[in-house]
C-alpha positions in Angstrom: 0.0 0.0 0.0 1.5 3.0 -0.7 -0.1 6.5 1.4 1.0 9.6 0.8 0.3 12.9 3.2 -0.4 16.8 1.6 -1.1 20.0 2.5 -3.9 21.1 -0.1 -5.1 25.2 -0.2 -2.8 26.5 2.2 -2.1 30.5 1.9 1.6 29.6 2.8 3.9 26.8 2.6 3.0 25.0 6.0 -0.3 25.3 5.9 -3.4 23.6 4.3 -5.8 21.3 4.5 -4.4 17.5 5.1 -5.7 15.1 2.9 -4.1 11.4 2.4 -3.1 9.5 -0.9 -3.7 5.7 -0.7 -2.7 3.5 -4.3 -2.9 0.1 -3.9 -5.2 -0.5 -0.9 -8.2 -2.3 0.5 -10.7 -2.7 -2.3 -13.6 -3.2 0.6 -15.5 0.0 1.4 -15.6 -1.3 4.3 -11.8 -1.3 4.9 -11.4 1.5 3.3 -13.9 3.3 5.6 -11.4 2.1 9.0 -8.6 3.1 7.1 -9.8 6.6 6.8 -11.6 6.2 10.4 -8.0 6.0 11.4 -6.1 9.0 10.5 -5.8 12.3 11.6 -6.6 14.4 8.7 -10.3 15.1 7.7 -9.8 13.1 4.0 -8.9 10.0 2.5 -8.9 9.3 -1.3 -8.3 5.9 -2.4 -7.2 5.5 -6.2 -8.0 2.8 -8.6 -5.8 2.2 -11.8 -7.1 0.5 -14.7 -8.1 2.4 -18.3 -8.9 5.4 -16.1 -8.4 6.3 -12.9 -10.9 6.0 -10.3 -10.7 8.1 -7.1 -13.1 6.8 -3.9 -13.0 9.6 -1.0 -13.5 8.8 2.3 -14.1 11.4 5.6 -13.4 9.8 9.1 -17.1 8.8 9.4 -18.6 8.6 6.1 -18.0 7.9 2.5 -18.4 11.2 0.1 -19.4 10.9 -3.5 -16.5 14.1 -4.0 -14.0 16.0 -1.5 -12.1 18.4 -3.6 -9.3 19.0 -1.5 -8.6 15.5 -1.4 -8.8 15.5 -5.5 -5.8 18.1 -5.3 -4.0 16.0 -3.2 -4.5 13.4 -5.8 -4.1 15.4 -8.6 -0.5 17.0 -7.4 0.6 12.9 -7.0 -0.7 11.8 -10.7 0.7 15.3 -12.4 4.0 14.9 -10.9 4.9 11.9 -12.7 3.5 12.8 -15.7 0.0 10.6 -15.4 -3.2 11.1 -16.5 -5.3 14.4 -16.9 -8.1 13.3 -15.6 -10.0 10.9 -13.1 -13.2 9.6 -12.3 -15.4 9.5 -8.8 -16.0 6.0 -7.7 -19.8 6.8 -6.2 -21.2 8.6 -9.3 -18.8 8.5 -12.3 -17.9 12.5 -12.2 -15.6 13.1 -14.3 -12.9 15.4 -12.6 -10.0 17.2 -15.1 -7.1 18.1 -13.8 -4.8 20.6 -14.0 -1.1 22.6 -12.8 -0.7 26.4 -13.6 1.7 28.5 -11.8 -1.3 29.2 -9.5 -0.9 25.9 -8.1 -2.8 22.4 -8.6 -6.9 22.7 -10.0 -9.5 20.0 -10.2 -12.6 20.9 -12.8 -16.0 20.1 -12.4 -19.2 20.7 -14.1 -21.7 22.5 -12.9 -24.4 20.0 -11.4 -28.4 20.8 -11.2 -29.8 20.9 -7.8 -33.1 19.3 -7.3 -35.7 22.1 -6.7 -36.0 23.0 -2.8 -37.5 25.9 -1.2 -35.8 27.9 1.1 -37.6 30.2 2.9 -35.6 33.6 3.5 -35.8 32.7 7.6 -34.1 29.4 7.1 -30.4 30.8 7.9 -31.4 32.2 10.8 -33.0 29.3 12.3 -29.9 26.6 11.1 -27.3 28.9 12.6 -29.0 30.1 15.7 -29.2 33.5 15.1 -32.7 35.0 15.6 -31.8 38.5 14.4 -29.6 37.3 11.4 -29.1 39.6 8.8 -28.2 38.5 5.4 -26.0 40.2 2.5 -28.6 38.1 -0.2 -30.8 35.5 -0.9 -29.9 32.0 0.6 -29.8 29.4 -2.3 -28.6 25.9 -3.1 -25.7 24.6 -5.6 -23.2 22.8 -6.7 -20.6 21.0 -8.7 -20.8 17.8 -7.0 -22.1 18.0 -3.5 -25.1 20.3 -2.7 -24.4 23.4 -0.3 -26.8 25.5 1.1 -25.0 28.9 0.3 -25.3 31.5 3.2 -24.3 35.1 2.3 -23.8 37.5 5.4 -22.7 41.3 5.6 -19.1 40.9 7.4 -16.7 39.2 8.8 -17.3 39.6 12.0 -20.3 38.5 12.0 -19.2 35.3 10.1 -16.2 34.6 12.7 -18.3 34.9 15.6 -21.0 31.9 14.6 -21.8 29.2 16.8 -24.6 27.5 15.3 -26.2 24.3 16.7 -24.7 22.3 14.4 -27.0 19.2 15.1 -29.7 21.2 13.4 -27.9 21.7 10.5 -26.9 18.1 10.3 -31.2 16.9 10.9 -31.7 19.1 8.1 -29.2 18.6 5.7 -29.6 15.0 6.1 -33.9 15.6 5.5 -33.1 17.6 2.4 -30.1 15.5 0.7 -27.8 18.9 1.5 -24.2 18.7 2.3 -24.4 21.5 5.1 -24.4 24.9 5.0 -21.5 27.2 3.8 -21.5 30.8 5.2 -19.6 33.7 3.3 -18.9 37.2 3.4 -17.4 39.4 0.5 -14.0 40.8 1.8 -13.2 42.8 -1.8 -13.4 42.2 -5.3 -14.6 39.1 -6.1 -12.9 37.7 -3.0 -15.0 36.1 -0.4 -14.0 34.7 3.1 -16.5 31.5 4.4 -17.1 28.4 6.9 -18.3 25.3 6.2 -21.1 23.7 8.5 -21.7 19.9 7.8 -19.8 18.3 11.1 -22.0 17.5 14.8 -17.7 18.3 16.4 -17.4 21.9 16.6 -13.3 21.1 16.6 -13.7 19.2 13.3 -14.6 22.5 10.9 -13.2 22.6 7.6 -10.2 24.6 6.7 -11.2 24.7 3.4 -14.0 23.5 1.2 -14.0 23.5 -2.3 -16.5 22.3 -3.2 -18.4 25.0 -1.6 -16.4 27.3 -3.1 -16.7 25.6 -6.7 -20.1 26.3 -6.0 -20.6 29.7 -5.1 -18.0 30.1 -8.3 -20.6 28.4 -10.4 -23.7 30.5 -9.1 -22.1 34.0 -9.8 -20.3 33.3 -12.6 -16.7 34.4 -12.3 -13.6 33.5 -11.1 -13.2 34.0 -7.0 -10.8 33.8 -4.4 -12.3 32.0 -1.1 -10.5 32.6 2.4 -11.1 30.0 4.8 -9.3 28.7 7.8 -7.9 31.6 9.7 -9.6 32.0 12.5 -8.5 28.3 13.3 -5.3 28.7 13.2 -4.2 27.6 9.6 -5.4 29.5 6.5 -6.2 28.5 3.4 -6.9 30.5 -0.1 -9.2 28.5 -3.0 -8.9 29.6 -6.9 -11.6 29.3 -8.7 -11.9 29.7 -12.4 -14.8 29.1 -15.0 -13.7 27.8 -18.7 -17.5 26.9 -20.7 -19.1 24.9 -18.4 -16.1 23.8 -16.1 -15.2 25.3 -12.7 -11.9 24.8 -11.9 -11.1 24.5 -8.0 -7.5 24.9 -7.0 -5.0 26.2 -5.0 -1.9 25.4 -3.5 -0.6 21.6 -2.8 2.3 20.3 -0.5 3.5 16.7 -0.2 4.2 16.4 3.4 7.5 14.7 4.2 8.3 13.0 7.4 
């Protein structure tokens, strides 16, 4: 088995989130689901070699039809020896391209429909506990692979300072086949800083989701820069970019080395 460790969106060398590289491993889900139980980052991706590559992405307690930052970690080990430019998702067949600039390591995705869900404009407020909540726009649902419930407020501050009952979200986002919510703020031009809400352990919050960020990408239609991370102690900075109907998600990755 061979396993290999990066650092995936970090805003410096150092920093990122961890996601972990296994060829040549269990074939079982449920093996692979232990395996990933095991480790101390938030992602495993397990890859498949035969006519194409098949990636199968695992979090500590569930399998995921698509973690982004674990495709970059994926993509940075099949780019740097020269391998293929492309892979596809072992739970739906999503084809993923991939792709090194001087920007750092990018993963492409088509834009997927959502299936049609209401959302009533006092929704946020009662998923993130915040009676008075005021929101920057509509809430709204997308995504290039796994559905987000997209959660625009006005600042920062307000942002950094959420506490929301996250078993709420959870009961919901479960009820509604939602991946959780992601909350952002503008902080300039077409830069945006967020946090990602899908997780009953407070301590377990992403440090950076792309695929959130592919999807707020996808619903306004340009090319972003995402800040997530910060407050926690390690910050991370997602690309985006749109080519026809592709978003690419990237950012910096970094092969940890023990």
């Amino acid at each position: 088995m061979q396993v290999q460790e990066l650092r995936c969106f970090g805003a410096s060398a150092g920093k990122g989130n961890v996601a972990i590289v296994v060829e040549d491993g269990p074939a079982a889900p449920a093996e692979r689901q232990a395996f990933a139980a095991a480790q101390s980052c938030g992602a495993t991706v397990f890859l498949e070699h035969g006519a194409t590559v098949t990636a199968d992405f695992y979090y500590p307690h569930a399998r995921s039809p698509l973690c982004l930052h674990a495709t970059l970690a994926a993509a940075h080990v099949l780019l740097e020896r020269g391998g293929p430019a492309q892979l596809t998702t072992a739970m739906r067949g999503q084809t993923v391209h991939l792709l090194r600039t001087a920007q750092g390591t990018f993963a492409g995705v088509a834009r997927q429909a959502v299936a049609p869900l209401g959302i009533d404009a006092g929704l946020p407020a009662q998923l993130l506990g915040e009676p008075a909540l005021v929101l920057a726009s509509a809430p709204l649902l997308a995504s290039v692979g796994s559905p987000k419930l997209l959660i625009e407020v006005t600042t920062p501050d307000v942002l950094r300072a959420l506490r929301p009952p996250l078993e709420r979200i959870v009961d919901w986002s479960r009820a509604h086949g939602v991946n959780g919510c992601y909350v952002y703020c503008r902080v300039g031009e077409d830069a945006y800083e967020g946090r990602n809400f899908n997780h009953l352990d407070p301590a377990k919050e992403d440090l950076a989701t792309g695929v959130a960020a592919g999807a707020l990408s996808a619903w306004l239609g340009r090319a972003l820069t995402v800040y997530q991370g910060a407050p926690l102690g390690n910050p991370c900075k997602i690309l985006t970019r749109i080519e026809g109907d592709t978003i690419f998600v990237g950012g910096a990755t970094e092969l940890i080395v023990d």
